[in-house]
N, CA, C and O atoms as a Maestro MAE file, in Angstrom:
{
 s_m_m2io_version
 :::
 2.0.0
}

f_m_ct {
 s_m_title
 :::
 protein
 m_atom[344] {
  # First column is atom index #
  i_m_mmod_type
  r_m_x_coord
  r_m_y_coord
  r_m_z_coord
  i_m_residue_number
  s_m_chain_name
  s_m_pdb_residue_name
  s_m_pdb_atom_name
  i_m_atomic_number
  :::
  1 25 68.126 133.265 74.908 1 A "UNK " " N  " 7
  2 3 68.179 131.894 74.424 1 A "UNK " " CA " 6
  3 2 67.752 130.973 75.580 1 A "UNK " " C  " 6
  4 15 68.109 131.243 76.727 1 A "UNK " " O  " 8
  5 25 67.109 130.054 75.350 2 A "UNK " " N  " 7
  6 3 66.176 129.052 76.472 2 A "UNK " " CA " 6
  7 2 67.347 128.134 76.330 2 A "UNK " " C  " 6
  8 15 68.108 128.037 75.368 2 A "UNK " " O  " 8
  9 25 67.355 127.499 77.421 3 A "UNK " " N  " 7
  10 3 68.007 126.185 78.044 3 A "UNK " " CA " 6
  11 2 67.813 124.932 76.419 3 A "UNK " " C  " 6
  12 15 68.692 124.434 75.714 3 A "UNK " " O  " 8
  13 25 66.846 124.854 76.376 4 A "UNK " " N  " 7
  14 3 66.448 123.772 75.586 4 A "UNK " " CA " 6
  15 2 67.542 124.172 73.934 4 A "UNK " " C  " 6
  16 15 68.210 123.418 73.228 4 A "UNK " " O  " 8
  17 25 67.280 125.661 73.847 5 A "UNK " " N  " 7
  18 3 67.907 126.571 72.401 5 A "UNK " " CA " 6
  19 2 69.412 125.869 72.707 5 A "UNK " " C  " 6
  20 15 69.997 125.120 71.925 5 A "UNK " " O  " 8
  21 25 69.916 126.310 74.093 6 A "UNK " " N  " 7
  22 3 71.952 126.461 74.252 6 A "UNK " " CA " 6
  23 2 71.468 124.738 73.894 6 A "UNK " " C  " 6
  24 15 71.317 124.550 72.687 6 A "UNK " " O  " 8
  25 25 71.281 123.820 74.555 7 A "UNK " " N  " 7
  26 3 71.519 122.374 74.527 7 A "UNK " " CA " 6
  27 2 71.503 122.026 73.021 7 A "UNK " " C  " 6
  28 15 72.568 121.491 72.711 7 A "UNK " " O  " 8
  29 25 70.547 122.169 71.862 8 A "UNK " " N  " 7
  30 3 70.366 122.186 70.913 8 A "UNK " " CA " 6
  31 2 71.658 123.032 70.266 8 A "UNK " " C  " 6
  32 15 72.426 122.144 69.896 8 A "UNK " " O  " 8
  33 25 72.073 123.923 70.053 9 A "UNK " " N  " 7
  34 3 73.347 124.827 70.153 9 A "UNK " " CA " 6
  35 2 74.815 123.824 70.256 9 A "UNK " " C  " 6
  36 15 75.656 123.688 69.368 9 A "UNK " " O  " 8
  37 25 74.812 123.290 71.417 10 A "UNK " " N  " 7
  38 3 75.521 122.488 71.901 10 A "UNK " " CA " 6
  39 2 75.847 121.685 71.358 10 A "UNK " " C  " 6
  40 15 77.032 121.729 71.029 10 A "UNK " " O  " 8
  41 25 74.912 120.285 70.862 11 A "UNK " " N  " 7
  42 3 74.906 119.426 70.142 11 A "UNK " " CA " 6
  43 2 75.234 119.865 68.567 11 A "UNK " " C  " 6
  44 15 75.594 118.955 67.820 11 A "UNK " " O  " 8
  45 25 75.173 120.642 68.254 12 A "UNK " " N  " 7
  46 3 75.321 121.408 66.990 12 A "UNK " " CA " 6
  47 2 76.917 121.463 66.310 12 A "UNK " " C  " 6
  48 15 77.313 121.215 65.171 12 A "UNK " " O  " 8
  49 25 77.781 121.998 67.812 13 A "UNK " " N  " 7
  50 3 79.246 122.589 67.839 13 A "UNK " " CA " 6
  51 2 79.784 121.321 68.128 13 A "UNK " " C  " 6
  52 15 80.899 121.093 67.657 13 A "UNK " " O  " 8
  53 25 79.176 120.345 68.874 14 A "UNK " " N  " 7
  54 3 79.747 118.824 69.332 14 A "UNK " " CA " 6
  55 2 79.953 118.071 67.923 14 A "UNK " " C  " 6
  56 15 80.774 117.186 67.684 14 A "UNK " " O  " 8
  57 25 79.035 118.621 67.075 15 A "UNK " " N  " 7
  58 3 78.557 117.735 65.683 15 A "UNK " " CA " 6
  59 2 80.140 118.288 64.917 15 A "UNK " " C  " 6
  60 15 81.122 117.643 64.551 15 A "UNK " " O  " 8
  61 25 79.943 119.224 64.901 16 A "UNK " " N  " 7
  62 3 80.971 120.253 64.253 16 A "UNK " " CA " 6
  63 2 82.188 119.968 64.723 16 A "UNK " " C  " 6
  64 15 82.690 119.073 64.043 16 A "UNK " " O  " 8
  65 25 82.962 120.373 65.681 17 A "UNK " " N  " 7
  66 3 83.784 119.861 66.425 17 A "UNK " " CA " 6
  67 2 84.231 118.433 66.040 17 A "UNK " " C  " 6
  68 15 85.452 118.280 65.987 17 A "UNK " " O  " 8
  69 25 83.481 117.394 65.771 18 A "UNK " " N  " 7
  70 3 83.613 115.765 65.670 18 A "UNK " " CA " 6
  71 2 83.570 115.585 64.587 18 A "UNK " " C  " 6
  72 15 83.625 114.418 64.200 18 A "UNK " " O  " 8
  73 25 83.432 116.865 63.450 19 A "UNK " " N  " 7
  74 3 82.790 116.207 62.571 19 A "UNK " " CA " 6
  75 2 81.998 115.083 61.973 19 A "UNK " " C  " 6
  76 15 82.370 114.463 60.977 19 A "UNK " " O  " 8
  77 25 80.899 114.852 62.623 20 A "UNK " " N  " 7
  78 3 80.109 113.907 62.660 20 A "UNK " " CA " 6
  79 2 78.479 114.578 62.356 20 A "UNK " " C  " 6
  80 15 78.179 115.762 62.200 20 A "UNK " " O  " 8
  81 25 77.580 113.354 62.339 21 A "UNK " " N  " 7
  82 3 76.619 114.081 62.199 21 A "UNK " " CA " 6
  83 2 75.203 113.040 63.021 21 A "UNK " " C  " 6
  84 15 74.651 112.075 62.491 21 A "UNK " " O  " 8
  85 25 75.005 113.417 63.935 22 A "UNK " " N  " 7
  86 3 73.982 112.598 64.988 22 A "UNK " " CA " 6
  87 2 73.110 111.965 63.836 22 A "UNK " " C  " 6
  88 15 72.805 112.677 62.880 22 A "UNK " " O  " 8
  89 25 72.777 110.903 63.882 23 A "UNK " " N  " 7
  90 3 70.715 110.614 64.074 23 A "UNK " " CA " 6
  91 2 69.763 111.251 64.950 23 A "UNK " " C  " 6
  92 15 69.757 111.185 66.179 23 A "UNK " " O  " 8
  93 25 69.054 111.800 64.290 24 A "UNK " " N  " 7
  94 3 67.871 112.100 65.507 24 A "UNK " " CA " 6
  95 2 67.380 111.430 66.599 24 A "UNK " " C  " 6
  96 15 66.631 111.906 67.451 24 A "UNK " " O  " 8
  97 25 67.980 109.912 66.538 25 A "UNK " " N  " 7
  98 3 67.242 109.552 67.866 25 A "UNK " " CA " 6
  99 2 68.881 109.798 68.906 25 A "UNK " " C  " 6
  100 15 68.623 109.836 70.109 25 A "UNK " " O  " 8
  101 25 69.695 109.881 68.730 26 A "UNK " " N  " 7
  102 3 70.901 110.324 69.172 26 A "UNK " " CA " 6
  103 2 70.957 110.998 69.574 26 A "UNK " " C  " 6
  104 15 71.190 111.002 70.783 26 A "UNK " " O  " 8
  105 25 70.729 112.444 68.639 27 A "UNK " " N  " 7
  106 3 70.637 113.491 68.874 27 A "UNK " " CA " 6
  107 2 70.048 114.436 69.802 27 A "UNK " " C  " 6
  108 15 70.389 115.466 70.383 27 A "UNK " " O  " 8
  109 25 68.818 113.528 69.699 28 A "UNK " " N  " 7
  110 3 67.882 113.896 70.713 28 A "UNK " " CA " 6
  111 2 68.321 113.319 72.362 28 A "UNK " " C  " 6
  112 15 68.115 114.138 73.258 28 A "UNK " " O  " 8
  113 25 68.653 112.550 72.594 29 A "UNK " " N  " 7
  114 3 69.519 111.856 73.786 29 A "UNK " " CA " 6
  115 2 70.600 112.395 74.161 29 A "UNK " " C  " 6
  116 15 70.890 112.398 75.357 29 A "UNK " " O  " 8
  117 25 71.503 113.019 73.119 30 A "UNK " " N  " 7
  118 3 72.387 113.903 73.617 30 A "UNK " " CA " 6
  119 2 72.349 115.441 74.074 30 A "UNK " " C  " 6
  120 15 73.183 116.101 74.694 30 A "UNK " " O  " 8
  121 25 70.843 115.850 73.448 31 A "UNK " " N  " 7
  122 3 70.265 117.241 73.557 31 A "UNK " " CA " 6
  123 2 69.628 116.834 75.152 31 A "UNK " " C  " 6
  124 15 70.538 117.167 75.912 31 A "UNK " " O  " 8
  125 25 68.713 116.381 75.824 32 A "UNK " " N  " 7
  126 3 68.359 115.862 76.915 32 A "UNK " " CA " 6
  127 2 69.399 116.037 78.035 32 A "UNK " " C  " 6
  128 15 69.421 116.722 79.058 32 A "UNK " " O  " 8
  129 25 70.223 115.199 77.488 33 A "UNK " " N  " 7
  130 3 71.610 115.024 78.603 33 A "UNK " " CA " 6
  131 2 71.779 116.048 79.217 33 A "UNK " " C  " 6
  132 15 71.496 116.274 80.393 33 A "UNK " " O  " 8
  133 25 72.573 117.185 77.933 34 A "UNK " " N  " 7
  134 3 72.889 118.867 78.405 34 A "UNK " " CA " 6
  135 2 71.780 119.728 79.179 34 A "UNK " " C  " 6
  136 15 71.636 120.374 80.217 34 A "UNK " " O  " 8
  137 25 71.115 119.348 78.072 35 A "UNK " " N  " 7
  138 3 69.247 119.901 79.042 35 A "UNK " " CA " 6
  139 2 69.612 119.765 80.718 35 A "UNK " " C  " 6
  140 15 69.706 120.684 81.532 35 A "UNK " " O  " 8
  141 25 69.791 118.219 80.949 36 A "UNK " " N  " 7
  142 3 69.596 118.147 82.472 36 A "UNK " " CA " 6
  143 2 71.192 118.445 83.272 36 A "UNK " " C  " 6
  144 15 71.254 118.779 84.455 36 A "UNK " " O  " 8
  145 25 72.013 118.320 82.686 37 A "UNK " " N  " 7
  146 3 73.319 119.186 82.448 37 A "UNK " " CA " 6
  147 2 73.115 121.092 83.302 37 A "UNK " " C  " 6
  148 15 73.574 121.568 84.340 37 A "UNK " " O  " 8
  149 25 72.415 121.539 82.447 38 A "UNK " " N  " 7
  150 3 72.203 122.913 82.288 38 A "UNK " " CA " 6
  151 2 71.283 122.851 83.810 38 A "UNK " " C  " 6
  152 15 71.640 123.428 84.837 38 A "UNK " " O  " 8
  153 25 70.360 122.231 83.703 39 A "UNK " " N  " 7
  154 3 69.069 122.310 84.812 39 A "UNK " " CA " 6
  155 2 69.985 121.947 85.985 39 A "UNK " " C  " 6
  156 15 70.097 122.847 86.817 39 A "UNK " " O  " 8
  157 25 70.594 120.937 86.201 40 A "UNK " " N  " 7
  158 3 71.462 120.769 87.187 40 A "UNK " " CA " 6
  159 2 72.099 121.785 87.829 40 A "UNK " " C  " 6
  160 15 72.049 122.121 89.012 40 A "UNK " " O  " 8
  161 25 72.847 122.343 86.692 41 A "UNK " " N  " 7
  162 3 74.190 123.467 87.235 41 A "UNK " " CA " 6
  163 2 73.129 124.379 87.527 41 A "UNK " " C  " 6
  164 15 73.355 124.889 88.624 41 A "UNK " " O  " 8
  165 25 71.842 124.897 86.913 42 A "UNK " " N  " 7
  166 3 71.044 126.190 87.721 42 A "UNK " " CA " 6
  167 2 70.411 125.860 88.911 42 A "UNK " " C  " 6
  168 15 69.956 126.864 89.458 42 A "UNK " " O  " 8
  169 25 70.252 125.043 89.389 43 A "UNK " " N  " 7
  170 3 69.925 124.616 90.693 43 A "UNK " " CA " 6
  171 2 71.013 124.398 91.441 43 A "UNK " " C  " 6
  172 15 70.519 124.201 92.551 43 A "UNK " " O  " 8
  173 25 72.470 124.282 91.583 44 A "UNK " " N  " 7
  174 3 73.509 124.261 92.480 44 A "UNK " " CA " 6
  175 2 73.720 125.637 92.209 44 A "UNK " " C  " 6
  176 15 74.074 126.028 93.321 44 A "UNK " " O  " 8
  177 25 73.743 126.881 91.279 45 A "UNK " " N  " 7
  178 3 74.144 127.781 91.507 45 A "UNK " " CA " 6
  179 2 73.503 128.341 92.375 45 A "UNK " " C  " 6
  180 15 74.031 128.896 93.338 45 A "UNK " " O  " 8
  181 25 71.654 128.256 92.069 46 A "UNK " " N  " 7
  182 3 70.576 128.676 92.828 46 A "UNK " " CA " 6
  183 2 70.565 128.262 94.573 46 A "UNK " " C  " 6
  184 15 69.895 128.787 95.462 46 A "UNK " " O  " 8
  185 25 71.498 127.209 94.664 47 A "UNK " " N  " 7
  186 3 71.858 127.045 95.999 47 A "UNK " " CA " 6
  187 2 72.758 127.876 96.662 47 A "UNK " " C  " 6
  188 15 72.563 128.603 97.637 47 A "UNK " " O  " 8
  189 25 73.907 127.652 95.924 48 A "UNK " " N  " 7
  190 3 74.890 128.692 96.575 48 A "UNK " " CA " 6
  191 2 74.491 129.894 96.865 48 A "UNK " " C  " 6
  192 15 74.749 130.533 97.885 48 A "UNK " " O  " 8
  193 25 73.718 130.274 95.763 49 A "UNK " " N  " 7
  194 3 73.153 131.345 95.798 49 A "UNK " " CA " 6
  195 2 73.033 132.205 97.042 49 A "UNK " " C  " 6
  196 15 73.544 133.211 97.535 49 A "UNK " " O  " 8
  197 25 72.009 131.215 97.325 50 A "UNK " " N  " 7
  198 3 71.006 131.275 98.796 50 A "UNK " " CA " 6
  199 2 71.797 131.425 99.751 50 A "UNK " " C  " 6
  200 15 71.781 132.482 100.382 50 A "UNK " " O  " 8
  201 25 72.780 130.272 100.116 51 A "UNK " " N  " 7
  202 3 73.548 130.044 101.402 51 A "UNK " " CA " 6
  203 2 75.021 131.591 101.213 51 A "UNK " " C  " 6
  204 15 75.511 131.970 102.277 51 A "UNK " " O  " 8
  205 25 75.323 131.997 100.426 52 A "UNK " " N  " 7
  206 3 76.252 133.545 99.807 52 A "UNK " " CA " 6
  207 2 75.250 134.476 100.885 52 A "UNK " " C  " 6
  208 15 75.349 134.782 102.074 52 A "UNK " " O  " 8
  209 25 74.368 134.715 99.939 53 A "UNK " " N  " 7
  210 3 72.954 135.593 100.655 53 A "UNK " " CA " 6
  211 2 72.775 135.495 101.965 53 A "UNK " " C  " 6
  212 15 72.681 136.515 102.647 53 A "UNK " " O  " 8
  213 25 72.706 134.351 102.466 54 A "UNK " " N  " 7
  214 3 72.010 134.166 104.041 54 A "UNK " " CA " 6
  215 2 73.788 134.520 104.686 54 A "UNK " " C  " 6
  216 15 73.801 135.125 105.758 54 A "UNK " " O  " 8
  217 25 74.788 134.266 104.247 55 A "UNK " " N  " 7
  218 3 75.985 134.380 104.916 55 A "UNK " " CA " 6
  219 2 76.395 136.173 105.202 55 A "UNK " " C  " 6
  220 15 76.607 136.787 106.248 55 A "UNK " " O  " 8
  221 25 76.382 136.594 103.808 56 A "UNK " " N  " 7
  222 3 76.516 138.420 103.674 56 A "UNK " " CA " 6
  223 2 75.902 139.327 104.273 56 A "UNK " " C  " 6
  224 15 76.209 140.330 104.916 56 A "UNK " " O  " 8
  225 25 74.455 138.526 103.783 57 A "UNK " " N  " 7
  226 3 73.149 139.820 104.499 57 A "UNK " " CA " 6
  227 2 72.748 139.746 105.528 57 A "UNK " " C  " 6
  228 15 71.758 140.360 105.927 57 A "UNK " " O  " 8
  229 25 73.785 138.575 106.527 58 A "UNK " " N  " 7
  230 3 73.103 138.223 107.900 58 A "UNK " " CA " 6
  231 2 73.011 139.356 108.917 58 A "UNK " " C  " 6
  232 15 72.658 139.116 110.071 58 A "UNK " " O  " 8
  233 25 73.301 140.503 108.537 59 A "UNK " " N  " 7
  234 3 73.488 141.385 109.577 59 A "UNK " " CA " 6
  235 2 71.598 142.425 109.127 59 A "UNK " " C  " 6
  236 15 70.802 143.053 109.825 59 A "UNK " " O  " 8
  237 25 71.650 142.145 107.974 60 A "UNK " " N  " 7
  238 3 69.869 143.107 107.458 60 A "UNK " " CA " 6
  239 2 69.362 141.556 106.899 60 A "UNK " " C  " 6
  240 15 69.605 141.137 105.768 60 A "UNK " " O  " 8
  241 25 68.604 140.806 107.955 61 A "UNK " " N  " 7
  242 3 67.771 139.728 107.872 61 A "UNK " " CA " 6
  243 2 66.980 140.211 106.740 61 A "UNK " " C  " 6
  244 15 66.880 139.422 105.800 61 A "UNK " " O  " 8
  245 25 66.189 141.749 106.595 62 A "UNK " " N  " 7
  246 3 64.580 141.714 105.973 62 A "UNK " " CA " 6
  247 2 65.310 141.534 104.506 62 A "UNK " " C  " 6
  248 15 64.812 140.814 103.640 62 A "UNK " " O  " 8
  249 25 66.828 142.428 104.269 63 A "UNK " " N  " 7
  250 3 67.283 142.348 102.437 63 A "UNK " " CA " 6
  251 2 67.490 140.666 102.578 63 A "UNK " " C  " 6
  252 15 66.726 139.888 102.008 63 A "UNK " " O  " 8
  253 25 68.333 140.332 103.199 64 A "UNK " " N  " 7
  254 3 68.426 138.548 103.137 64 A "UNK " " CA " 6
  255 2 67.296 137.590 102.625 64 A "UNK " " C  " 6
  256 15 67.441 136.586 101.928 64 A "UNK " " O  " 8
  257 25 66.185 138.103 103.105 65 A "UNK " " N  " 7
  258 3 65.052 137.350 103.113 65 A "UNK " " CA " 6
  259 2 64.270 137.825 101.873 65 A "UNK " " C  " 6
  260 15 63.445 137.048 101.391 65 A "UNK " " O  " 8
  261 25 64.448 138.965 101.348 66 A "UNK " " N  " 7
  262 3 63.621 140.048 99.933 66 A "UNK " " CA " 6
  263 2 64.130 138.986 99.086 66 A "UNK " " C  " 6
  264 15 63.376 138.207 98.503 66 A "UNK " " O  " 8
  265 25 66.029 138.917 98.968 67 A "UNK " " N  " 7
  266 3 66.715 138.629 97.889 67 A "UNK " " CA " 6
  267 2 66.604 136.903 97.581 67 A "UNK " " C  " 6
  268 15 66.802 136.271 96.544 67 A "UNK " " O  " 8
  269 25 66.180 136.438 99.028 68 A "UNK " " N  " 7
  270 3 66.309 134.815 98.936 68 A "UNK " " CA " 6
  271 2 65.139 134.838 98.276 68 A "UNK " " C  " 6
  272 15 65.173 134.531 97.085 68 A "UNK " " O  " 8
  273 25 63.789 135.220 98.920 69 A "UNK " " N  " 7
  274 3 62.500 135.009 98.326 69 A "UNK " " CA " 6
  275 2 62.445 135.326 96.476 69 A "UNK " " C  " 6
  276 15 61.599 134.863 95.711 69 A "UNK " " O  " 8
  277 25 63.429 136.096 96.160 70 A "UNK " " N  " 7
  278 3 63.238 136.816 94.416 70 A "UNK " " CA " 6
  279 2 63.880 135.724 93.927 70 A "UNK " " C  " 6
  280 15 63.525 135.449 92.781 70 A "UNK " " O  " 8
  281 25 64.930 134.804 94.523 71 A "UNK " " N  " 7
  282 3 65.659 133.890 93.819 71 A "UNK " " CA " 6
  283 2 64.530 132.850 93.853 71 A "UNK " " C  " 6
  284 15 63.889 132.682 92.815 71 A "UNK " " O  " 8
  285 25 64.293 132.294 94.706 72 A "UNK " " N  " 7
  286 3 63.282 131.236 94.680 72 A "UNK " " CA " 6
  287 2 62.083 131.346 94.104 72 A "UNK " " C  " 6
  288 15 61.405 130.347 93.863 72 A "UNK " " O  " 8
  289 25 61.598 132.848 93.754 73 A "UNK " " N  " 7
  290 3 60.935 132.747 92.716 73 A "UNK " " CA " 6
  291 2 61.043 132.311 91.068 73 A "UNK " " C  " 6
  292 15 60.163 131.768 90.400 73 A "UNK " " O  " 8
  293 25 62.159 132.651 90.713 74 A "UNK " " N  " 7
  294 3 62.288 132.919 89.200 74 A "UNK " " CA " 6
  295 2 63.288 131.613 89.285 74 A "UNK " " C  " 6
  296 15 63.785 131.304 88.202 74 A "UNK " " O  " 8
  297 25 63.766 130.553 90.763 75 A "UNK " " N  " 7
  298 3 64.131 129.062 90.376 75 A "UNK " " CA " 6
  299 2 62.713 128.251 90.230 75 A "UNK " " C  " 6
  300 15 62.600 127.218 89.569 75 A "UNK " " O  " 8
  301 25 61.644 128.889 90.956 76 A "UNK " " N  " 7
  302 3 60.594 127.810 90.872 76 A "UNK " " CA " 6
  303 2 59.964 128.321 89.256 76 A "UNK " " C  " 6
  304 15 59.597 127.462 88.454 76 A "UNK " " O  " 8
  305 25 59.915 129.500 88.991 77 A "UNK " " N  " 7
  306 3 59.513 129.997 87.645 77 A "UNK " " CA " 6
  307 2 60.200 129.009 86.695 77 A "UNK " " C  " 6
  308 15 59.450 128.344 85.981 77 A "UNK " " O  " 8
  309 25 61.813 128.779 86.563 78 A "UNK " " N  " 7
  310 3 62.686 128.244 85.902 78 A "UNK " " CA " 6
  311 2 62.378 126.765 85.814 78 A "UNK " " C  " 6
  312 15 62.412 126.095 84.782 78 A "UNK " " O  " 8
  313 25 62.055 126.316 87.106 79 A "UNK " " N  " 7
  314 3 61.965 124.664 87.264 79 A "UNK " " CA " 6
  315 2 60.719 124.470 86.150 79 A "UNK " " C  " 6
  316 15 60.752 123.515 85.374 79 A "UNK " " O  " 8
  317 25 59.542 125.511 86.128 80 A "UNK " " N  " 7
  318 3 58.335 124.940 85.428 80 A "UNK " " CA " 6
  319 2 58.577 125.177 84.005 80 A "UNK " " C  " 6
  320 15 57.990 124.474 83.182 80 A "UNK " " O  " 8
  321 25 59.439 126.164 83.606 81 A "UNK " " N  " 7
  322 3 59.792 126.280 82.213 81 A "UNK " " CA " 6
  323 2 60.702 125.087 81.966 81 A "UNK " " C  " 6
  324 15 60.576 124.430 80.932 81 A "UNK " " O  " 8
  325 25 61.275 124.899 82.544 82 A "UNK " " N  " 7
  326 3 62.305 123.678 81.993 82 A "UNK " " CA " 6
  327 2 61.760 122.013 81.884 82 A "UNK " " C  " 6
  328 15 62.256 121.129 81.185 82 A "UNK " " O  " 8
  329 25 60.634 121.915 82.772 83 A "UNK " " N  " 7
  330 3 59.828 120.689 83.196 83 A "UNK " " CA " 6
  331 2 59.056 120.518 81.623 83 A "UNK " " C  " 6
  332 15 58.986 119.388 81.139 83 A "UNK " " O  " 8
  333 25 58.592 121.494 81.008 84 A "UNK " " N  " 7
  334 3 57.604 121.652 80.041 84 A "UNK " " CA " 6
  335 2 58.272 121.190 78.770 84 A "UNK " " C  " 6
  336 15 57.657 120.793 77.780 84 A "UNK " " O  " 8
  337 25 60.082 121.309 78.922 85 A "UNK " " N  " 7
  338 3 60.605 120.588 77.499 85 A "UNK " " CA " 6
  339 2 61.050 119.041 77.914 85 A "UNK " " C  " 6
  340 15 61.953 118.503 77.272 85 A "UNK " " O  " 8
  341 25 60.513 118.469 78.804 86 A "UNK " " N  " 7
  342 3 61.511 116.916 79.046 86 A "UNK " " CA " 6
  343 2 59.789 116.491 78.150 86 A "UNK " " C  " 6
  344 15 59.524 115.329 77.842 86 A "UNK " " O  " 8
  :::
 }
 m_bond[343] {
  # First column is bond index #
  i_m_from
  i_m_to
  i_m_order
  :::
  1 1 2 1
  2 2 3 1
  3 3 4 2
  4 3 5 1
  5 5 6 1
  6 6 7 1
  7 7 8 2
  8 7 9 1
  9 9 10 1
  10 10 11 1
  11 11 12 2
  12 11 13 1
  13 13 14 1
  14 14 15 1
  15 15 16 2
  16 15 17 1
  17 17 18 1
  18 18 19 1
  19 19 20 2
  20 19 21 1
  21 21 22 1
  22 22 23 1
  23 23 24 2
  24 23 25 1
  25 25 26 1
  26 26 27 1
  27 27 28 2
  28 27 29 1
  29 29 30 1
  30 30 31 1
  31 31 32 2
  32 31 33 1
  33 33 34 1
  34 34 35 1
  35 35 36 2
  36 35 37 1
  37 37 38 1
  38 38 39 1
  39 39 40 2
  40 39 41 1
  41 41 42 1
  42 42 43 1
  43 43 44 2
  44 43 45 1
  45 45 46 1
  46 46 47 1
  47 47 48 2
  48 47 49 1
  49 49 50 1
  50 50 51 1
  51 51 52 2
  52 51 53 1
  53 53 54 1
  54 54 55 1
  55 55 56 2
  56 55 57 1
  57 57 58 1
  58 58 59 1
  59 59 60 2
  60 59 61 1
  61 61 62 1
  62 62 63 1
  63 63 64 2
  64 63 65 1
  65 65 66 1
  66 66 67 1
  67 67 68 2
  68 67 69 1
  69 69 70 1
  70 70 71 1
  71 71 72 2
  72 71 73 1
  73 73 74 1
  74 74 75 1
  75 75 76 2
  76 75 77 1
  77 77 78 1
  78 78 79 1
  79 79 80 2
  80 79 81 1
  81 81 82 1
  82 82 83 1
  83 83 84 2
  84 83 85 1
  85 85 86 1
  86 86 87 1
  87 87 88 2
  88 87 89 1
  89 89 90 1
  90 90 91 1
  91 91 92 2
  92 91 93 1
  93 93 94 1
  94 94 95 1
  95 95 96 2
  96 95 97 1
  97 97 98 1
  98 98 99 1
  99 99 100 2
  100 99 101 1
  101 101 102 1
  102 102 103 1
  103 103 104 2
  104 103 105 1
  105 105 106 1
  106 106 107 1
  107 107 108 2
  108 107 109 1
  109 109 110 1
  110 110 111 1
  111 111 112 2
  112 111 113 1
  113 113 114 1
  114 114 115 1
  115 115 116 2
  116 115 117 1
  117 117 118 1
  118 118 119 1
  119 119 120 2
  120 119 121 1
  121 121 122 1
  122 122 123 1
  123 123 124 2
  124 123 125 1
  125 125 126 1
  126 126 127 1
  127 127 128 2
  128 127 129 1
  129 129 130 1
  130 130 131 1
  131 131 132 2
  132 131 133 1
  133 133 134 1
  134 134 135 1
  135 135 136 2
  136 135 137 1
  137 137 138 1
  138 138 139 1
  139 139 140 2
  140 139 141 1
  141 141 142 1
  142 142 143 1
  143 143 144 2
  144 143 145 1
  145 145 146 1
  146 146 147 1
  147 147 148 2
  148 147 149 1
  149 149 150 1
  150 150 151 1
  151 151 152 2
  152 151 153 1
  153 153 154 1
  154 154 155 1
  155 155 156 2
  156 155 157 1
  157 157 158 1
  158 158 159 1
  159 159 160 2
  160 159 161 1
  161 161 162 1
  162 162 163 1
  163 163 164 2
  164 163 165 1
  165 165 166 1
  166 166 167 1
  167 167 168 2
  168 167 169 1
  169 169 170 1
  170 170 171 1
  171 171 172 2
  172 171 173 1
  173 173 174 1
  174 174 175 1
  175 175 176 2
  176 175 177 1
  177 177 178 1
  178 178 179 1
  179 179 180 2
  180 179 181 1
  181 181 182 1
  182 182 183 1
  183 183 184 2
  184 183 185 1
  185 185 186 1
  186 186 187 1
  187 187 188 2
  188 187 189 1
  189 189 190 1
  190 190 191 1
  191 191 192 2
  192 191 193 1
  193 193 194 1
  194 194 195 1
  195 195 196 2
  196 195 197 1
  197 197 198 1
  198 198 199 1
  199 199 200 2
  200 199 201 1
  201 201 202 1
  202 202 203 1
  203 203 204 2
  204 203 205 1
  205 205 206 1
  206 206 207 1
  207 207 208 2
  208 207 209 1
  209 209 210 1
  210 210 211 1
  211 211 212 2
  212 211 213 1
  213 213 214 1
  214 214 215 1
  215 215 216 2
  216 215 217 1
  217 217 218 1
  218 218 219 1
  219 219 220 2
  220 219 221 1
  221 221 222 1
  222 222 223 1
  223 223 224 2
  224 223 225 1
  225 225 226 1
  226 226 227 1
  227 227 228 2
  228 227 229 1
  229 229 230 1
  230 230 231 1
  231 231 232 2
  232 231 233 1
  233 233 234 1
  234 234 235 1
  235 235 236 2
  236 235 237 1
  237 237 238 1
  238 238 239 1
  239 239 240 2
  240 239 241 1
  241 241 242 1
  242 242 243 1
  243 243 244 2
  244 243 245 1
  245 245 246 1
  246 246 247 1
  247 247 248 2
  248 247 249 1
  249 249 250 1
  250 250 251 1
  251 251 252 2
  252 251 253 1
  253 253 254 1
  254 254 255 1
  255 255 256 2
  256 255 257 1
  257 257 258 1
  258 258 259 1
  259 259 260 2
  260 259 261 1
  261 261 262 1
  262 262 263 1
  263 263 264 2
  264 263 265 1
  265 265 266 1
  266 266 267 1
  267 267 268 2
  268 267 269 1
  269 269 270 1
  270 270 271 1
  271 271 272 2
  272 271 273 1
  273 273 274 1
  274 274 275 1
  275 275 276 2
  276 275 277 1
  277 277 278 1
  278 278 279 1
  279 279 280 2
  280 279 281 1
  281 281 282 1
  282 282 283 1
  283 283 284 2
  284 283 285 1
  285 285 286 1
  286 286 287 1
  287 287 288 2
  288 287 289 1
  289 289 290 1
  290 290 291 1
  291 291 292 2
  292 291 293 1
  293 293 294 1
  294 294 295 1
  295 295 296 2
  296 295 297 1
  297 297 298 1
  298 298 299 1
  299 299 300 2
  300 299 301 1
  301 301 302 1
  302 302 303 1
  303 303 304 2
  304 303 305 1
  305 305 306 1
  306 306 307 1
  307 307 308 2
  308 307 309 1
  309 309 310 1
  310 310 311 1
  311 311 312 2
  312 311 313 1
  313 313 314 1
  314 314 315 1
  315 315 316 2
  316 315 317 1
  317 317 318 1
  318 318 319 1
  319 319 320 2
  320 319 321 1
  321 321 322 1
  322 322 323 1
  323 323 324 2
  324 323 325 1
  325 325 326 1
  326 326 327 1
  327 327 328 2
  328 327 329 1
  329 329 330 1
  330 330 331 1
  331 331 332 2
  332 331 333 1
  333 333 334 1
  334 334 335 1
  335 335 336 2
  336 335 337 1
  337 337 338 1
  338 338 339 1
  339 339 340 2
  340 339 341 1
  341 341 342 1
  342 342 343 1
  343 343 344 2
  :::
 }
}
């Protein structure tokens, strides 16, 4: 499920939950929100990430540096998939 799917998801159970039922231009403003919600929290995890990694593996620099480089791939992969739904 894509970021954009859970946010949409989200707004769905919020609707439900409140029993209420958005307008689309609402809706759409509240789907956004979580969007950058979601994008947020994967970029502070993607931090910690890093600084966990550089703290553990400091003793085998080359795995430290394999595992940082694979994360920063598939966050910069992530950043361009997520850029493509705002």
């Amino acid at each position: 499920m894509t970021l954009s799917e859970t946010a949409e998801a989200a707004v769905r159970n919020i609707e439900t939950a409140l029993s209420i039922s958005l307008e689309d231009e609402k809706k759409q403003k509240v789907t956004k929100a979580i969007e950058k919600a979601l994008i947020d929290a994967v970029l502070e995890i993607s931090s910690t990430s890093t600084k966990v990694i550089s703290q553990c593996c400091s003793a085998d620099k080359d795995m430290a540096h394999k595992i940082n480089d694979e994360i920063e791939r598939n966050k910069k992969a992530l950043i361009a998939n997520l850029s493509s739904f705002r």
